[in-house]
LUMMARVEX-962716 format. One line per 2 residues: their letters; for each residue x negated, y negated, z negated of C-alpha. Coordinates in steps of 0.02 Angstrom, whole numbers, plus 50000, padded with zeros to 5 digits. Layout:
LUMMARVEX-962716
A) X/Y/Z; ...
This chain:
LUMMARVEX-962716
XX) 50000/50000/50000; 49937/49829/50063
XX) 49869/49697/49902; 49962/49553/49915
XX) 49870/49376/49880; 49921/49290/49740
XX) 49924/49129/49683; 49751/49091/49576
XX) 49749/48962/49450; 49605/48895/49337
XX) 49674/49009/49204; 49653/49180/49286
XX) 49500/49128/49398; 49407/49188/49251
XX) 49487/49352/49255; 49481/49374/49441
XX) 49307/49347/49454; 49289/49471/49304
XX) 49353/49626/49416; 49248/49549/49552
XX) 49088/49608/49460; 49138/49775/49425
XX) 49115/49809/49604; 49272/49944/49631
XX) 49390/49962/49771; 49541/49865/49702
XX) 49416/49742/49653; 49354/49723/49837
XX) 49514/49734/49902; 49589/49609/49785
XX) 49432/49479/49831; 49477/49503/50036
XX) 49644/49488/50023; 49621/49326/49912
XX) 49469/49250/49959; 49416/49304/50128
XX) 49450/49243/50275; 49389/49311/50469
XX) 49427/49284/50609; 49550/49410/50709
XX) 49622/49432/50864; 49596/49514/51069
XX) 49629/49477/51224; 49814/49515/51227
XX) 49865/49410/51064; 49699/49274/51046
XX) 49601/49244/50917; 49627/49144/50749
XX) 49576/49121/50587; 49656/49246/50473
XX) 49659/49323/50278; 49599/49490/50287
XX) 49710/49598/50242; 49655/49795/50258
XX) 49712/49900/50395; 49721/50086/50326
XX) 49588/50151/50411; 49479/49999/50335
XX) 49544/50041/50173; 49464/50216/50185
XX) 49310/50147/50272; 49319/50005/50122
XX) 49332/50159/49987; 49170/50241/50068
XX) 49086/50093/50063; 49112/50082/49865
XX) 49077/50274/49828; 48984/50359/49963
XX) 48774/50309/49990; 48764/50367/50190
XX) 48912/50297/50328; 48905/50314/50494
XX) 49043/50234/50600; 49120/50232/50778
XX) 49211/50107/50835; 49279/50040/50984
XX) 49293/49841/51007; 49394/49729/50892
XX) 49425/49836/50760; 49357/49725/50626
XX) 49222/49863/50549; 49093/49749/50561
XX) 49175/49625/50478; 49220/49732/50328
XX) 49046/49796/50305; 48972/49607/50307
XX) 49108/49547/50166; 49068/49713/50072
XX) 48881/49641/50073; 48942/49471/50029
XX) 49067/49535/49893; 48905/49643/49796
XX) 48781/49508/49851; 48902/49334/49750
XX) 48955/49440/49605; 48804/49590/49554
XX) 48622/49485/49519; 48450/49541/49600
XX) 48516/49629/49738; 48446/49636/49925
XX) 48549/49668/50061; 48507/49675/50268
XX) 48571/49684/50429; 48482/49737/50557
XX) 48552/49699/50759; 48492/49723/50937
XX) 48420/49546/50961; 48380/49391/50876
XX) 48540/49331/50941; 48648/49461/50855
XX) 48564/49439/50720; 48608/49254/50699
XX) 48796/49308/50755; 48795/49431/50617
XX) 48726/49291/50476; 48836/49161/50551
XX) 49001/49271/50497; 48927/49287/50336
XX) 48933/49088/50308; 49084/49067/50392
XX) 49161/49167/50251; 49056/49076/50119
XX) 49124/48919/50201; 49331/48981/50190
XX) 49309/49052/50025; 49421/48960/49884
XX) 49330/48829/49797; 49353/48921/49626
XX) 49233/49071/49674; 49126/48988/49795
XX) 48935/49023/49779; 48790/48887/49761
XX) 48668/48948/49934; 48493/48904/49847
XX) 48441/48984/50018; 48527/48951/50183
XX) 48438/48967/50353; 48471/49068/50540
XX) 48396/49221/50438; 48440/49227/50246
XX) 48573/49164/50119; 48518/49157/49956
XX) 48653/49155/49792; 48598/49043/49659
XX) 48704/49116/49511; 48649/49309/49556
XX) 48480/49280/49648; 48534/49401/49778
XX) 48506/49379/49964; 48561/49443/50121
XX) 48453/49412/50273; 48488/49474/50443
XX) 48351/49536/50561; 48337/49602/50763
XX) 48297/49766/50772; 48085/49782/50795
XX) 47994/49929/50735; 47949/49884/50562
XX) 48154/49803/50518; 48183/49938/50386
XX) 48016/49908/50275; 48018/49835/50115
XX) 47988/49871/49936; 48190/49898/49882
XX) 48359/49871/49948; 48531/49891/49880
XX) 48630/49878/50067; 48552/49918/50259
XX) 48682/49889/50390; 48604/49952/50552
XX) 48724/49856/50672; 48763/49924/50845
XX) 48635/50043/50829; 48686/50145/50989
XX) 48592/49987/51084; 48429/49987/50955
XX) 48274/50060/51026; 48203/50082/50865
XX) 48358/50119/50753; 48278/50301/50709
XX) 48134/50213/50650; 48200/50074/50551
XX) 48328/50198/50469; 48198/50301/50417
XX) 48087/50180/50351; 48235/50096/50231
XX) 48250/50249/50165; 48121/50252/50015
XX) 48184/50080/49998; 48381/50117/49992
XX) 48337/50275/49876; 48239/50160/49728
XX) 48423/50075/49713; 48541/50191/49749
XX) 48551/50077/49897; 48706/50104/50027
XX) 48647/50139/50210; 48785/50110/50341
XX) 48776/50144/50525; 48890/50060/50643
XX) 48896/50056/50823; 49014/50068/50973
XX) 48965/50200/51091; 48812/50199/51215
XX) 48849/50353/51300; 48790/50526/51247
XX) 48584/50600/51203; 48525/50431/51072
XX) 48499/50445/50894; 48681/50352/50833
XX) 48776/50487/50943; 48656/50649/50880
XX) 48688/50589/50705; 48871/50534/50725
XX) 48902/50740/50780; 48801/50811/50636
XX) 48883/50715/50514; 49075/50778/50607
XX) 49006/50941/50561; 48932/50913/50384
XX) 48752/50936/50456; 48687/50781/50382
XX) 48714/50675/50219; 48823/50532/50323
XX) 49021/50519/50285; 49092/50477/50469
XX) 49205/50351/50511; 49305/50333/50672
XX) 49435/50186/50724; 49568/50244/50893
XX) 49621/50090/50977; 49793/50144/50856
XX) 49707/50117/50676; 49745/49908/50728
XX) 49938/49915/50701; 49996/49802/50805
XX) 49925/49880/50954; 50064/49998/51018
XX) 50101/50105/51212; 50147/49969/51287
XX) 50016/49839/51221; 49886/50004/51281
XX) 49970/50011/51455; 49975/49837/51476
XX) 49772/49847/51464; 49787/50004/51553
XX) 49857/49937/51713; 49726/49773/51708
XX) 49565/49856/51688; 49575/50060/51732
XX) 49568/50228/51616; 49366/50211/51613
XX) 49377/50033/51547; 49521/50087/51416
XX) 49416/50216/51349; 49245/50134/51348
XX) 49321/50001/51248; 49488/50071/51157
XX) 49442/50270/51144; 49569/50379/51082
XX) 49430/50510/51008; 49268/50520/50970
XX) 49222/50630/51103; 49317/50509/51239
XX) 49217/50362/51176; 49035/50424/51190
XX) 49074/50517/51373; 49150/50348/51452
XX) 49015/50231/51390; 48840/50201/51426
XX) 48901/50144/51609; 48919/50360/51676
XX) 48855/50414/51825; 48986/50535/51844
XX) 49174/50527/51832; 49227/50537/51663
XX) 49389/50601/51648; 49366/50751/51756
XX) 49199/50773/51665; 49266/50798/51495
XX) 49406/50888/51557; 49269/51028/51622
XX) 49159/51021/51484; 49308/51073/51377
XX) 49361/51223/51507; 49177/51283/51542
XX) 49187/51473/51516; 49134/51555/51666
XX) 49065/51701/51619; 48860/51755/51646
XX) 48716/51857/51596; 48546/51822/51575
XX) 48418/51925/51635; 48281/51935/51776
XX) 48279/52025/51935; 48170/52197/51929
XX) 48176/52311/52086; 48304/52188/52176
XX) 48420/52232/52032; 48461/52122/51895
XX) 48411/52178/51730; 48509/52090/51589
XX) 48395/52012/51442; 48441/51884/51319
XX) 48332/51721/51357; 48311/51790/51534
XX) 48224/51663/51649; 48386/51707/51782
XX) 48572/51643/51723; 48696/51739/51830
XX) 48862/51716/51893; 48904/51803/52035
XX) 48786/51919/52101; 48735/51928/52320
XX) 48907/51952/52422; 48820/51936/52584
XX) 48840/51746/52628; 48717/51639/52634
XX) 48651/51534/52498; 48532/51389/52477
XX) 48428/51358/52323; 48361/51201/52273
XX) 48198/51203/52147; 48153/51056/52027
XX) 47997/51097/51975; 47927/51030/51797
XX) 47788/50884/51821; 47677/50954/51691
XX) 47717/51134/51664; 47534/51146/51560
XX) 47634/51049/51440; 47783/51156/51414
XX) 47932/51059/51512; 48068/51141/51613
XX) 48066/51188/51790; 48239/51209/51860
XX) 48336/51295/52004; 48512/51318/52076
XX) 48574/51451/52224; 48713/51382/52270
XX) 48854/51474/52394; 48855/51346/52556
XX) 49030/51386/52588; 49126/51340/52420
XX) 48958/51231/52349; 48985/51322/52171
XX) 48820/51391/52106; 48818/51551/52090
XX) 48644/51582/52002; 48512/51475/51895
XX) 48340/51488/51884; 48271/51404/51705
XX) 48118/51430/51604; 47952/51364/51574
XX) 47860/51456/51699; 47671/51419/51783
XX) 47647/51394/51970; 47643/51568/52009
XX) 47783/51625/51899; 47905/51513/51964
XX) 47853/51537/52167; 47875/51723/52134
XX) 48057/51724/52043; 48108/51579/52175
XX) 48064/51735/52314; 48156/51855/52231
XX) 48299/51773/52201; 48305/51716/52390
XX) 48278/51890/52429; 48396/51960/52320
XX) 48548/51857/52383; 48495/51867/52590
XX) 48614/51886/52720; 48610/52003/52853
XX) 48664/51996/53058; 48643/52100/53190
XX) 48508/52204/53076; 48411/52043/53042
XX) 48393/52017/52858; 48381/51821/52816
XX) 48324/51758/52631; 48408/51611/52568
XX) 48365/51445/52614; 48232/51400/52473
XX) 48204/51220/52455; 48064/51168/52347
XX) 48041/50991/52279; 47866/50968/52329
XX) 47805/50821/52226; 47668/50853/52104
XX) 47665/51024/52062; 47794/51091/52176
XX) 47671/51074/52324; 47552/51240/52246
XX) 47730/51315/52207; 47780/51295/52407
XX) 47590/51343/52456; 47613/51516/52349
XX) 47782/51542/52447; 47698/51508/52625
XX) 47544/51630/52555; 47648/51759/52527
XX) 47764/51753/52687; 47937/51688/52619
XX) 48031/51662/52792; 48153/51541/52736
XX) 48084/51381/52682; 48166/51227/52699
XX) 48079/51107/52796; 48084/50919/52784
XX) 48188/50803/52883; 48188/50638/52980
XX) 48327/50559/52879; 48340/50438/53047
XX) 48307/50570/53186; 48384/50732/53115
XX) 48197/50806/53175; 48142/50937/53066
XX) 47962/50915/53026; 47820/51009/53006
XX) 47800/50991/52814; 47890/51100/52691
XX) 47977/51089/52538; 48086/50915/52477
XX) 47997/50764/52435; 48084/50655/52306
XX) 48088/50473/52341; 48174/50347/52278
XX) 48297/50363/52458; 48300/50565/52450
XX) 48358/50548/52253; 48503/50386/52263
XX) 48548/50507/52435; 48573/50652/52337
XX) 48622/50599/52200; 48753/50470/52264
XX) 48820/50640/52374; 48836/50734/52221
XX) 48931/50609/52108; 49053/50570/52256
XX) 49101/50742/52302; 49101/50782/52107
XX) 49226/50648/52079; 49341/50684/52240
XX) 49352/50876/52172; 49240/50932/52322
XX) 49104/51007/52202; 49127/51121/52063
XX) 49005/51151/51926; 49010/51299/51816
XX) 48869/51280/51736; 48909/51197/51554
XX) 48705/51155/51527; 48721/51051/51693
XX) 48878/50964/51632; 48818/50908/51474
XX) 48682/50840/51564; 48798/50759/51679
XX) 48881/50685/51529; 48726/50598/51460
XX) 48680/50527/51654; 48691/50352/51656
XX) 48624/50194/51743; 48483/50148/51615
XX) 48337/50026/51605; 48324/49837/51696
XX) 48364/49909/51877; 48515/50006/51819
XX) 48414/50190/51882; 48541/50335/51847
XX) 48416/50447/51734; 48454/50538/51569
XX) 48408/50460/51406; 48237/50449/51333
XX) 48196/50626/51255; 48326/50718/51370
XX) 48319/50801/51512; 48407/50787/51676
XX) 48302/50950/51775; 48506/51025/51787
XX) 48589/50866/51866; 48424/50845/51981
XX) 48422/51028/52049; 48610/51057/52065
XX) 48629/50893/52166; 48493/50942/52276
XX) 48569/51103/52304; 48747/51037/52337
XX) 48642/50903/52460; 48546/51035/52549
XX) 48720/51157/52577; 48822/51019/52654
XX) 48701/50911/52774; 48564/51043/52807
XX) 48669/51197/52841; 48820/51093/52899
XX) 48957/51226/52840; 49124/51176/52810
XX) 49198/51195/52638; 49308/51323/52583
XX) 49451/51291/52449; 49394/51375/52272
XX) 49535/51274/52199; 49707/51177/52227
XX) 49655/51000/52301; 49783/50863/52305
XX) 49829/50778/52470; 49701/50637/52446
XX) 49560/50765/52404; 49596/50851/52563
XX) 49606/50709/52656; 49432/50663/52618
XX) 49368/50849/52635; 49427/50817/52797
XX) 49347/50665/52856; 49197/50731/52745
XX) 49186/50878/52860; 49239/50780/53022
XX) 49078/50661/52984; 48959/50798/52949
XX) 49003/50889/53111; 49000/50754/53239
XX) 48825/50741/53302; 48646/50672/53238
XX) 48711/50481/53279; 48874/50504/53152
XX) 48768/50595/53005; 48632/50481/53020
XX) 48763/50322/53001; 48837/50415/52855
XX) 48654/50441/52764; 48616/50263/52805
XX) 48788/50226/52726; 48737/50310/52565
XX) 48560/50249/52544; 48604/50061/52570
C-alpha cells in the first residue's frame, strides 16, 4: 500500500527526521514520499516535476536496497531505478555520519548527469530537513551535519579503489569497458563497511560482464539479488499506451527499450545483427537431435566431445562445407566448419575442435568424402571451401598434397572467373558479402539453422566498435556465425541450386525466394549487379 505524504510541521520534524536515521524501509519510503521530489515522465505523457511516490516493483527494489549487500538490476528506459538508487544514497548519505558513497557512469558526462539529480533533489527537499553542502562541485557533495559524501565518477580502470565505502552504484554498466574491473576492485572496500554494491544497467546485447552476471544471479549462481522492471511495472502504461509506441517505432524498438522479459531485452539490444524475434523464437525451439563423434572407416563412430557434431548423415546430394580456421591454433582457439545441404541450406554436419594444421585438413577430407555424391559411376567429394587467410593457407596446401578433388576455388566477384587460387580469402568485401547474405535470407525464413551453438552466437552478433563492424563481443567467439554464413554463401551463389521448402513459407517469403532464385539464375551480368548490390 502506497505512503501517503503528510503534512509536516515544526513539531513532528523532529520525529520525522528521527525514523530518517534508522535507515529502514518505511523510513525511506516515508522520506520519498515526503521530501523527494524527481522528475517523471516519457514520451507519450512529458515530463514534470513530481513527488516520488513508489511503484511496486520500486518498493521491492527499495526493500533490497535496505536489506540485501549485492543488486543487480535490468531495466528498460524510464522506469525511474536510477532515480531510486541515487535518493537511497542521498537518504543514508543526510541522515547516517562518515559514510562514502559512489557512482560510477560511462563518461564524464554521465557522471555529472548522475550528480546533477542528486542536487536537484537536495535543491526540492523541504526546508525543514534540508542539508548544509560543506562540499558541492561537478564531482562530490559533501553533508556538513554527517560528514558523508557522495561523489560521482566515469568509469576508468582504477573507479572502484579506495580505502572504504558504504554504497557503489555501477551505473549503466552494460556500456562500461571496465565495469568487471571497477566492481572487483570496490569490493575489499564495500566488504570493510558492510557496504551495498548495486548494478544497474539497461541492456547492451548478450556475451558482457552485466548480462553474464545478470543470468547467474536468475539462477542463484552468484551473491547478487536480481531485479527486473517490464515496460508494465510503470502503471500507467497500459495495451494501448504499448501499441501506440508499437505502431510509431517497430517490435525491435519496443523491446530494446520497453522489454517484456529479461531474455527479450538483452537479445534486441546491442543494435543485432540478426533478426530478433525469429532469433529468440529458435533459440527457444532448438532441439534437433545429434551425436558427437568422428568418422573412422567412412563410418561415424559416436564419442562424447567428438571433434564431428552430426545431424543427418550422407543421403547422396551434394553438400558444400565451409572451414573457418582458428588464427592461432598454437594458442588453443577454435577452428570451425559447416557441411551444409545446397538444396534446403540447413547444415547437416559441424566440424569443431581445437585441432593443428594437419588434424583439421584431414577431418575436412573425410568429411567431404564421407558425404560425396555419385553420377554415372563418378564419385564427387563435397565442395570444401577453406578460408585461406593465415593459417588456412597450410590447411588448403595439406588438402592439394594429398589429392582432395573438390576444392573450392576463388572467384572474380566482378567477372564470375574462377581463378587459379584455392580456398576463400576473407576481406573486408568477402565478409559484409557473406555476412549481409546470411542475415537477409535468415530474416526472410530462407535459411534455417539448427545448430543452437551457432544461434547463441548469432544472438550476441552485433555492430560494435567506432565503424559499427558486426563482430561478437570482446572474449566471445563468432567462428559459428563466420563458418555457417560462408557455407550458406558458398551453396547459393557458387553452386547456384535452387532452394527447396524445409518449412511452410508465407506468401511474402516465397515471393522473395522467388526473385532470390530468379536473380541468382539469370546470367554473370545479373549476379554480379546483385553482389555489387550487397557490398555497397
Amino acid at each position: 500500500m502506497r505512503k501517503k505524504a503528510v503534512d509536516v510541521s515544526a513539531a513532528n520534524a523532529k520525529k520525522l527526521i528521527a525514523l530518517f536515521k534508522t535507515g529502514t524501509l518505511e523510513a525511506f519510503e516515508v522520506f520519498c514520499v515526503n521530501c523527494a521530489m524527481i522528475t517523471g515522465g516519457d514520451e507519450a505523457h512529458g515530463t514534470a516535476t513530481i513527488p516520488f511516490v513508489w511503484w511496486p516493483d520500486q518498493r521491492e527494489l527499495a526493500r533490497s536496497l535496505c536489506t540485501e549487500l549485492e543488486i543487480i538490476v535490468l531495466k528498460p528506459r524510464q522506469m525511474g531505478a536510477s532515480w531510486l538508487v541515487l535518493c537511497f544514497f542521498l537518504f543514508r548519505a543526510m541522515f547516517w555520519e562518515g559514510h562514502e558513497y559512489r557512482i560510477t557512469s560511462v563518461g564524464e558526462d554521465e557522471a555529472a548527469k548522475a550528480l546533477r539529480r542528486i542536487k536537484f533533489m537536495i535543491d526540492h527537499l523541504p526546508p525543514w530537513c534540508r542539508p548544509t553542502l560543506e562540499v558541492s562541485n561537478t564531482t562530490t557533495v559533501k553533508f556538513q551535519e554527517t560528514q558523508s559524501w557522495i561523489n560521482a565518477l566515469p568509469a576508468t580502470s582504477n573507479a572502484g579503489r579506495g580505502d572504504t565505502l558504504n554504497g557503489l552504484l555501477s551505473d549503466e554498466a552494460a556500456f562500461q569497458v571496465y565495469a568487471k574491473e571497477i566492481i572487483k576492485s570496490a569490493r575489499p572496500a564495500l566488504e570493510k563497511r558492510h557496504g551495498s554494491l548495486i548494478v544497474l544497467s539497461t541492456a547492451n546485447g548478450m556475451g558482457n560482464h552485466f548480462q553474464e552476471e545478470y543470468v547467474k544471479a536468475q539462477v542463484g549462481q552468484n551473491g547478487y539479488k536480481p531485479h527486473f522492471f517490464a515496460w508494465r511495472a510503470d502503471p500507467s502504461r497500459d495495451q494501448k499506451w504499448y501499441d501506440k509506441l508499437l505502431k510509431k517505432h517497430g517490435l525491435e524498438y519496443m523491446h530494446e527499450n520497453y522489454p517484456a522479459t529479461a531474455a527479450e531485452a538483452f537479445l534486441a539490444s546491442g543494435r543485432p545483427y540478426f533478426f530478433q524475434e525469429r532469433l529468440n523464437a529458435d533459440i527457444e525451439g532448438a532441439d534437433a537431435p545429434f551425436h558427437d563423434g568422428y568418422i573412422y572407416a567412412k563410418e561415424f563412430m559416436p564419442m562424447v566431445g567428438g571433434a564431428i557434431r552430426l545431424w543427418v548423415k550422407p543421403d547422396g546430394k551434394p553438400k558444400v562445407i565451409f572451414v573457418d580456421v582458428a588464427e592461432g591454433l598454437e594458442s588453443g582457439d577454435w577452428s570451425n566448419g559447416y557441411v551444409v545441404d545446397v538444396a534446403t541450406r540447413v547444415e547437416v554436419c559441424r566440424i569443431r575442435g581445437k585441432m593443428d594444421v594437419g588434424e583439421l585438413a584431414d577431418v575436412s577430407m573425410q568429411i567431404g568424402d564421407w558425404y560425396a555424391t555419385t553420377e554415372n559411376s563418378v564419385r564427387t567429394p563435397a565442395l570444401l571451401t577453406i578460408e585461406c587467410n593465415n593459417h588456412g593457407i597450410a590447411v588448403t596446401k595439406r588438402c592439394q598434397e594429398a589429392g582432395y578433388s573438390n576444392l573450392y576455388f576463388q572467384r572474380d566477384l566482378r567477372t564470375g572467373e574462377v581463378l587459379e587460387r584455392v580456398g576463400w580469402l576473407t576481406t573486408e568485401t568477402t565478409r559484409r558479402l557473406m555476412l549481409g547474405k546470411f542475415q537477409a535470407d535468415y530474416r526472410l525464413g530462407l535459411v534455417r539453422v539448427v545448430d543452437r551453438e551457432c544461434l547463441e552466437e548469432m544472438s550476441m552478433f552485433a555492430h560494435r566498435g567506432p565503424r559499427g563492424k558486426a563482430q561478437a563481443p570482446p572474449g566471445k567467439h563468432d567462428d559459428c556465425v563466420v563458418s555457417r554464413a560462408g557455407a550458406h554463401f558458398v551453396a547459393t551463389f557458387e553452386v547456384l541450386a535452387p532452394v527447396e521448402e524445409v518449412e511452410e513459407v508465407t506468401s511474402e517469403i516465397g515471393y522473395w525466394m522467388k526473385k532470390d532464385q530468379e536473380r541468382l539464375l539469370a546470367g554473370k551480368e545479373q549476379l554480379n549487379a546483385g553482389l555489387q548490390e550487397m557490398g555497397g
